[in-house]
C-alpha positions as CSV (number, residue, x, y, z in Angstrom):
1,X,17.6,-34.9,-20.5
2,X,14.5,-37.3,-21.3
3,X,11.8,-34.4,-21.4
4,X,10.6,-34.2,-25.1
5,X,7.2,-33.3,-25.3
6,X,7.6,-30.7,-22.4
7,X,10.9,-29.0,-24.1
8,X,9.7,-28.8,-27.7
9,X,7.5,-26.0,-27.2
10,X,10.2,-23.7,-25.2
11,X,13.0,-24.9,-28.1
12,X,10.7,-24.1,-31.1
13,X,10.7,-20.1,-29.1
14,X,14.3,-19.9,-29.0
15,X,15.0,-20.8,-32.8
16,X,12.8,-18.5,-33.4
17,X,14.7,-15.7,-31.5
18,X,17.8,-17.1,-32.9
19,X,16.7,-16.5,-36.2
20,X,15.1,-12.5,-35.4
21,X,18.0,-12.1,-33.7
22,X,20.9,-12.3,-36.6
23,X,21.9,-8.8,-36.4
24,X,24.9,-7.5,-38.3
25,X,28.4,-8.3,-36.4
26,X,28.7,-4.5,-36.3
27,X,25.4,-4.1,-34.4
28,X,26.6,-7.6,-32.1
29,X,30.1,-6.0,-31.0
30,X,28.1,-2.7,-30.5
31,X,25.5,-3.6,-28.0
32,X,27.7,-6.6,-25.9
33,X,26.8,-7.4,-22.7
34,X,28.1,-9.8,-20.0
35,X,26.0,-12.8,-20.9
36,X,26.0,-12.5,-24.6
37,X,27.0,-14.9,-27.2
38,X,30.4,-14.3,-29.3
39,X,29.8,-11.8,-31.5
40,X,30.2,-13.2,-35.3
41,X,28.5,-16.5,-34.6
42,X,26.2,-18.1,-37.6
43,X,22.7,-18.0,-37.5
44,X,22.9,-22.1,-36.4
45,X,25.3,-21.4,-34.0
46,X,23.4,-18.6,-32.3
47,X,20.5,-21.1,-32.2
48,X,22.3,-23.7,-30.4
49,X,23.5,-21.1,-27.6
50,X,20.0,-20.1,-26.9
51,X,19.1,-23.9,-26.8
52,X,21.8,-24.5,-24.1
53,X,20.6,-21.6,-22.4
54,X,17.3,-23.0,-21.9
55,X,18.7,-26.0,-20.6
56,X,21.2,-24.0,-18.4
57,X,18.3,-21.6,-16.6
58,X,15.5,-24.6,-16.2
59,X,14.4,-26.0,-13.4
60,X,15.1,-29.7,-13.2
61,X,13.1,-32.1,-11.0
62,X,13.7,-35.6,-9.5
63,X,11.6,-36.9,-12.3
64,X,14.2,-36.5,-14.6
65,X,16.8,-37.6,-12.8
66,X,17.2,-34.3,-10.3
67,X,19.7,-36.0,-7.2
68,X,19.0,-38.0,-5.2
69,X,21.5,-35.2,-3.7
70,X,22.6,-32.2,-5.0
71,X,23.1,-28.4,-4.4
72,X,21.0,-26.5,-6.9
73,X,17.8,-27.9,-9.3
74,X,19.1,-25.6,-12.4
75,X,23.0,-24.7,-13.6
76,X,22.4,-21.0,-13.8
77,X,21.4,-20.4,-9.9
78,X,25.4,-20.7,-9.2
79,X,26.1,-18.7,-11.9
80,X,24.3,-15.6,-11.4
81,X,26.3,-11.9,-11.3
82,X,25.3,-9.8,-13.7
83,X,23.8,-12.2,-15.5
84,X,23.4,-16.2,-16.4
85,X,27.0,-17.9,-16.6
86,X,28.2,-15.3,-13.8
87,X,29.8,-15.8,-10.6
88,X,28.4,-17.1,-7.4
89,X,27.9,-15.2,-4.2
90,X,29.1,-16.2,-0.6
91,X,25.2,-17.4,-0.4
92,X,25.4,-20.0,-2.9
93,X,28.8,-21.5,-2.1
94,X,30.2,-25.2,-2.6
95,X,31.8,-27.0,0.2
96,X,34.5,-29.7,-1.2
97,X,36.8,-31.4,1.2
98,X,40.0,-33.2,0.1
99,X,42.9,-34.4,2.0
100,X,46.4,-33.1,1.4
101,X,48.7,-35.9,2.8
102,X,52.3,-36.6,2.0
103,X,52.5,-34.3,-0.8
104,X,49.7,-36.3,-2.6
105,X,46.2,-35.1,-2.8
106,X,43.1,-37.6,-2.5
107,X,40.1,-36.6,-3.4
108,X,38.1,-38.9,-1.1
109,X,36.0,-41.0,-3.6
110,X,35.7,-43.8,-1.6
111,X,33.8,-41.3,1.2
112,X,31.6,-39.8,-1.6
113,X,34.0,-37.1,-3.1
114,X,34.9,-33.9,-2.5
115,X,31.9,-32.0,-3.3
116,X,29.5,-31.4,-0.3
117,X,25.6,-31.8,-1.3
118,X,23.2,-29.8,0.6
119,X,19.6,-31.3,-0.6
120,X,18.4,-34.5,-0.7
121,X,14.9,-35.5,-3.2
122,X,11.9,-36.5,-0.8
123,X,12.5,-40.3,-2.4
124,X,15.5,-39.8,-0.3
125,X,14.4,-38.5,2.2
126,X,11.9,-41.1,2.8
127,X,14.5,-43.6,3.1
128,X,15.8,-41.8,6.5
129,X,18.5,-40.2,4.8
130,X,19.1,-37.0,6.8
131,X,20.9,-34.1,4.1
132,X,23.8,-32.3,4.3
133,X,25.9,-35.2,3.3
134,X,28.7,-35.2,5.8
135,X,32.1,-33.7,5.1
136,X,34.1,-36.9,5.1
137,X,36.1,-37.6,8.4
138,X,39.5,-37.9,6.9
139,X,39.2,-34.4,4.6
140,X,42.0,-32.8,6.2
141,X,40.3,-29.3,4.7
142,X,36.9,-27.8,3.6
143,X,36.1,-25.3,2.1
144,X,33.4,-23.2,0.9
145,X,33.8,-21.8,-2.5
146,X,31.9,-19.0,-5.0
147,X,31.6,-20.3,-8.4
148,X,33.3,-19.0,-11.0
149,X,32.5,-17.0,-13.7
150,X,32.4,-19.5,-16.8
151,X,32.7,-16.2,-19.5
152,X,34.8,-16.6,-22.5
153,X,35.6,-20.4,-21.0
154,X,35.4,-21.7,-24.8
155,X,37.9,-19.1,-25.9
156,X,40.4,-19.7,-23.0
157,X,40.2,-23.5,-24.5
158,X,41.1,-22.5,-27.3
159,X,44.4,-20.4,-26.0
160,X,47.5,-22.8,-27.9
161,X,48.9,-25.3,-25.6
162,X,52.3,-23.5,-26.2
163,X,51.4,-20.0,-25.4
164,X,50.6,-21.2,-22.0
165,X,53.7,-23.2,-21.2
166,X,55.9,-20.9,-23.2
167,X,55.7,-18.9,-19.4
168,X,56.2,-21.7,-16.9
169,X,59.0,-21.5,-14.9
170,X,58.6,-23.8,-12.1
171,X,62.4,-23.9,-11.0
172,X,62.7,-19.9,-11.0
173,X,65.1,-20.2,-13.1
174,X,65.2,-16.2,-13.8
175,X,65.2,-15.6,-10.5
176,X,61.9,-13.2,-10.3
177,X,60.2,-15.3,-7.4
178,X,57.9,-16.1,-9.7
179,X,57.5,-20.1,-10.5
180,X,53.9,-20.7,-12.4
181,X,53.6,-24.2,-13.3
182,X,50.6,-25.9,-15.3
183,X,47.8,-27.9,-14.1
184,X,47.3,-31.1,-15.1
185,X,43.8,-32.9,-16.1
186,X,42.0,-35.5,-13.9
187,X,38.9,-36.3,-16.0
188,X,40.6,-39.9,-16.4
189,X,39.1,-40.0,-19.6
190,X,41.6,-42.1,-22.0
191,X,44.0,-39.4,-24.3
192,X,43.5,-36.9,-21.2
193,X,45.7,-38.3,-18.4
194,X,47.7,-35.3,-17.6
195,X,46.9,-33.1,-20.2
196,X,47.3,-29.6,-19.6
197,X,45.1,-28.2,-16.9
198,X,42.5,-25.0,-17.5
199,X,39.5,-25.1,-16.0
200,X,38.5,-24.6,-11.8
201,X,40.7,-22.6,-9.0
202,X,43.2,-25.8,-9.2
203,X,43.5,-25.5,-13.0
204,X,42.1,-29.3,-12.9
205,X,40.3,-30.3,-16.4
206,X,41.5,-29.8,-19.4
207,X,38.6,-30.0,-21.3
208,X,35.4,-27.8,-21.1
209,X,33.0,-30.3,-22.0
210,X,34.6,-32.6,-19.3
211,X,34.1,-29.9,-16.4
212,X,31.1,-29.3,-17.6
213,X,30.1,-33.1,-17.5
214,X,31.0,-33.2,-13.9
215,X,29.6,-30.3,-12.7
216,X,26.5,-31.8,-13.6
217,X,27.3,-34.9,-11.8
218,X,27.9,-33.2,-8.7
219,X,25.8,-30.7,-8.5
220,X,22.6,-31.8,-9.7
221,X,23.0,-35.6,-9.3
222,X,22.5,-35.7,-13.1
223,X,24.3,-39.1,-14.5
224,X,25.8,-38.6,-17.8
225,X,26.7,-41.1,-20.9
226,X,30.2,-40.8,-19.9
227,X,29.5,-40.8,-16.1
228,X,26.2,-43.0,-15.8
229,X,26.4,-44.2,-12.2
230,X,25.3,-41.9,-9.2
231,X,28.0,-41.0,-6.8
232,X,27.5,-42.6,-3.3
233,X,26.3,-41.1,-0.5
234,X,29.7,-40.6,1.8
235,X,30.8,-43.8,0.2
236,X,27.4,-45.6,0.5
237,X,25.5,-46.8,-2.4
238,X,22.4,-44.5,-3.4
239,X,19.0,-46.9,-2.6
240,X,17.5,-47.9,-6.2
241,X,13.8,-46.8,-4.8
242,X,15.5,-43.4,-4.2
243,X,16.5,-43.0,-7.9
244,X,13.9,-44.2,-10.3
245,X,15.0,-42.1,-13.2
246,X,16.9,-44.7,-16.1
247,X,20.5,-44.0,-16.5
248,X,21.8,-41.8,-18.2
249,X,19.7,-38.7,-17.1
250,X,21.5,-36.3,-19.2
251,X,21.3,-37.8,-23.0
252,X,24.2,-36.8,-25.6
253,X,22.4,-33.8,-27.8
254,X,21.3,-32.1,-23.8
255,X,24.8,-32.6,-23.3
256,X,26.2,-30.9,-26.5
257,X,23.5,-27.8,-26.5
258,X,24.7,-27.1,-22.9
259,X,28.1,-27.3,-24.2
260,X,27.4,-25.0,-27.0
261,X,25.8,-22.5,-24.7
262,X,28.9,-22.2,-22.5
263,X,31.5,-22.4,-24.8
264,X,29.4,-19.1,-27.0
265,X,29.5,-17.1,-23.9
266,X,30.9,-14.2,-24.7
267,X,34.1,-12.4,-22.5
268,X,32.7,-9.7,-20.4
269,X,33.3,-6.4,-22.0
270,X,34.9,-4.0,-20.8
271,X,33.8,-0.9,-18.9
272,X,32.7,2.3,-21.2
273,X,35.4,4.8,-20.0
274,X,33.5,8.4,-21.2
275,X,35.6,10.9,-19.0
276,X,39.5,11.6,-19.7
277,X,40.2,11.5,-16.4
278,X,38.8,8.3,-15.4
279,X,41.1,7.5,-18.6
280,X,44.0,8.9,-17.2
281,X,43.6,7.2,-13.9
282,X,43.6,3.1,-15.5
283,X,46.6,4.1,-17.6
284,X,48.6,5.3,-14.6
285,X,46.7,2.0,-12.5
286,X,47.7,0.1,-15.9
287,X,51.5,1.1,-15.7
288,X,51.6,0.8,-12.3
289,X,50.1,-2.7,-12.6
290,X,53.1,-3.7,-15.2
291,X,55.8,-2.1,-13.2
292,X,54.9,-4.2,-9.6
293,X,54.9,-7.3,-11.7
294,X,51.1,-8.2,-11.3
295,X,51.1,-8.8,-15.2
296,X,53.8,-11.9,-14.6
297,X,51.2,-13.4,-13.0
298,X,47.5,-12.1,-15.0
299,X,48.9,-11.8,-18.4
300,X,47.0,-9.3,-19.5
301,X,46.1,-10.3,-23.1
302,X,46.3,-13.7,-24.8
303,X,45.0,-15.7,-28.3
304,X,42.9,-17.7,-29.1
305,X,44.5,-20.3,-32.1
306,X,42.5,-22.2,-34.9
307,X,38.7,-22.6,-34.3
308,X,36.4,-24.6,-37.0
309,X,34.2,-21.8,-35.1
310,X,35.2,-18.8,-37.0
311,X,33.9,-16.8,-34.7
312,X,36.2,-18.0,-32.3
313,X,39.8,-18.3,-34.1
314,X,42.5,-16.4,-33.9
315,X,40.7,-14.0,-30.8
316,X,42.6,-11.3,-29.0
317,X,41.9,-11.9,-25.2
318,X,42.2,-9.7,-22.4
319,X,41.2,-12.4,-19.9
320,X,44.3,-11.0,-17.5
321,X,46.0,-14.6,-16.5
322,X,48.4,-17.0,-17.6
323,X,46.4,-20.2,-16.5
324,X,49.3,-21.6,-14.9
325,X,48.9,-22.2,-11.3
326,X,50.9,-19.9,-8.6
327,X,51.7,-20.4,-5.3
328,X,50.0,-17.4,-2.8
329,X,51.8,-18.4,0.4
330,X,50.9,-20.8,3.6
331,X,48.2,-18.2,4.5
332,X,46.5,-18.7,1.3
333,X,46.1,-22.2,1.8
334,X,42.8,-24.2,0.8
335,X,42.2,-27.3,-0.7
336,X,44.9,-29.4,-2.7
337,X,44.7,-30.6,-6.3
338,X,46.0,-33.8,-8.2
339,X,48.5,-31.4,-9.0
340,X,48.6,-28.5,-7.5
341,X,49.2,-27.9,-3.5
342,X,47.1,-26.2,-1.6
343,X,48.6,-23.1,-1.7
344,X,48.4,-23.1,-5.1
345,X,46.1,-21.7,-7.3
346,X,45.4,-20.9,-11.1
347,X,46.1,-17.6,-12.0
348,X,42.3,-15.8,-11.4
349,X,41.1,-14.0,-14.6
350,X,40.7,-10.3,-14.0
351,X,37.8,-9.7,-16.6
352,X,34.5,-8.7,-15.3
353,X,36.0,-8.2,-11.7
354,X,33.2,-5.0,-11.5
355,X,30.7,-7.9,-11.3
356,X,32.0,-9.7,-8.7
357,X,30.9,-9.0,-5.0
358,X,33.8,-11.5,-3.1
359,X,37.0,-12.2,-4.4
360,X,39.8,-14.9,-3.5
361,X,39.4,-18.5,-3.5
362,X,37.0,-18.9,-0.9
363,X,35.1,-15.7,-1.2
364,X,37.2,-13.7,2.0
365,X,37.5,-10.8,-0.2
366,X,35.2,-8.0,-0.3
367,X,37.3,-5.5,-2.1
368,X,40.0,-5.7,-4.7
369,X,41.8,-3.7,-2.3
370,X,41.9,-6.5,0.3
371,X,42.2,-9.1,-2.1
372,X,45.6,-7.1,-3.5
373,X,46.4,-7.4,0.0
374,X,45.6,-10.8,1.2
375,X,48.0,-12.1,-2.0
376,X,51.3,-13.9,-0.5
377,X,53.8,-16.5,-1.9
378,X,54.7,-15.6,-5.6
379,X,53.1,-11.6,-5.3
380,X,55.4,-10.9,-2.6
């Protein structure tokens, strides 16, 4: 973002934590907690991570290029439980409309797209734009969705290509009523076109950098180099005296530090089991878990492959998915994707669910108990 003189002061602090804070890996795997960097990260590398987090956490205004309509002024008041790059609550959900038509899914871009902003700047506003911008009239859906956790997210990007597809099966050609098939990328961005699919509910981008490019787009109204025009207002053109701030409003170091911070977030770790019997219980829930077939679906551990991060190569992951999308039955149905339907959904990661206060795709869930039950299609 173009805010130098302000930001110096608050980046010269965190370098200077970066540097008091290169503790022994030892000491770093010891004392993890959900929000954390990777443990084993260079001194440079832990620098850049609390760069990007002071980008992710601050408050952004319509000076710098805030709207002129979003949902939120700062990245981390969607990601909040337990801590910065957490989930969402029911409170802070996104509404996105898309139309599922045909078996082909449009994602309305010619009626604004298929996020819903909230706010509106006052520059705006004093044009006699009235905010929420409208869900478009041909969505055939809308929803309201929690974000998701974006823990370990650079580690599942690194996961090899092959592990993933090595467990599609999209024909049920075993015969286990269980057909995973991979999402597919719709960043448009040339080398990307249908590359495999990782990121979001829908398993939709490929790349983290490209979600996270969008996400900025959408909800902050923050132009990008790679995306330097405002989106419309339900297919209207924004009014130049509503947007003074020079495009791009994100520049290309802001967009690498935030990057940086999210793809250094650490996994959540696990719970401290102290009592045997507490022990005894998750084994038996663990066998259980394996003998109903749930792990066909949340693969319990994957690995990461080469990383010029070494900190990050070659990682045993117990992120509890396959990242291959699923189908959970008509009642399950939401919005569509480019390539998934709408019943369909990327396997959810199961690490970190004790953070969580909803669960399913549009937050319906208030227990793991009812979300075990609300699961159709594939789980049956």
């Amino acid at each position: 973002m173009r805010y130098p003189t302000r930001l110096f002061p608050l980046l010269a602090t965190a370098f200077l934590v970066a540097a008091c804070d290169s503790a022994p890996e030892a000491t770093v795997e010891s004392t993890l907690e959900a929000g954390d960097p990777i443990a084993g990260l260079s001194e440079e590398e832990r620098g850049r991570f609390l760069l990007g987090k002071a980008l992710f956490t601050r408050l952004t205004s319509p000076e710098e290029g805030l709207g002129p309509t979003y949902n939120q002024t700062r990245c981390s008041a969607c990601h909040t439980l337990p801590d910065v790059g957490g989930s969402g609550t029911t409170e802070g959900t996104l509404g996105k409309a898309r139309l599922w038509e045909n078996e082909t899914c449009n994602l309305l871009e010619e009626e604004g797209g298929d996020l819903i902003q909230k706010e509106a700047t006052p520059l705006l506003l004093a044009t006699g734009y009235e905010p929420p911008e409208q869900t478009p009239p041909s969505a055939s859906v809308r929803i309201d969705e929690p974000a998701l956790a974006i823990f370990g997210a650079g580690l599942v990007e690194l996961i090899p290509e092959e592990d993933i597809l090595s467990r599609e099966d999209p024909e049920d050609a075993d015969g286990d009523g269980i057909s995973g098939r991979a999402g597919r990328d719709i960043s448009g961005h040339p080398g990307m076109e249908g590359q495999l699919g990782r990121f979001t509910r829908k398993a939709e981008w490929a790349r983290l950098y490209d979600f996270v490019d969008a996400a900025l787009r959408t909800e902050l109204g923050l132009t990008t180099p790679r995306s330097p025009e405002e989106q419309s207002l339900n297919g209207t053109p924004v009014p130049p005296e509503a947007d003074p701030a020079p495009d791009p409003e994100m520049d290309e170091e802001a967009m690498a530090l935030l990057y940086d911070f999210i793809r250094f977030l650490a996994p959540p770790p696990p719970e401290v089991i102290t009592s045997a019997a507490v022990q005894d219980s998750v084994d038996a829930g663990q066998q259980l878990f394996d003998e109903v077939g749930c792990a066909e679906c949340h693969t319990p551990t994957l690995r990461t492959g080469p990383s010029d991060i070494p900190a990050m190569a070659n990682q045993t992951l117990n992120l509890y998915s396959n990242v291959l999308l699923h189908d959970l039955g008509p009642e399950n149905s939401g919005m569509c994707g480019p390539y998934a339907t709408p019943s369909e959904y990327r396997t959810a990661l199961l690490w970190g669910m004790r953070f969580k206060e909803n669960f399913m795709h549009d937050g319906a869930a208030t227990t793991l108990r009812q979300s075990i039950e609300l699961h159709g299609g594939e789980s049956e």
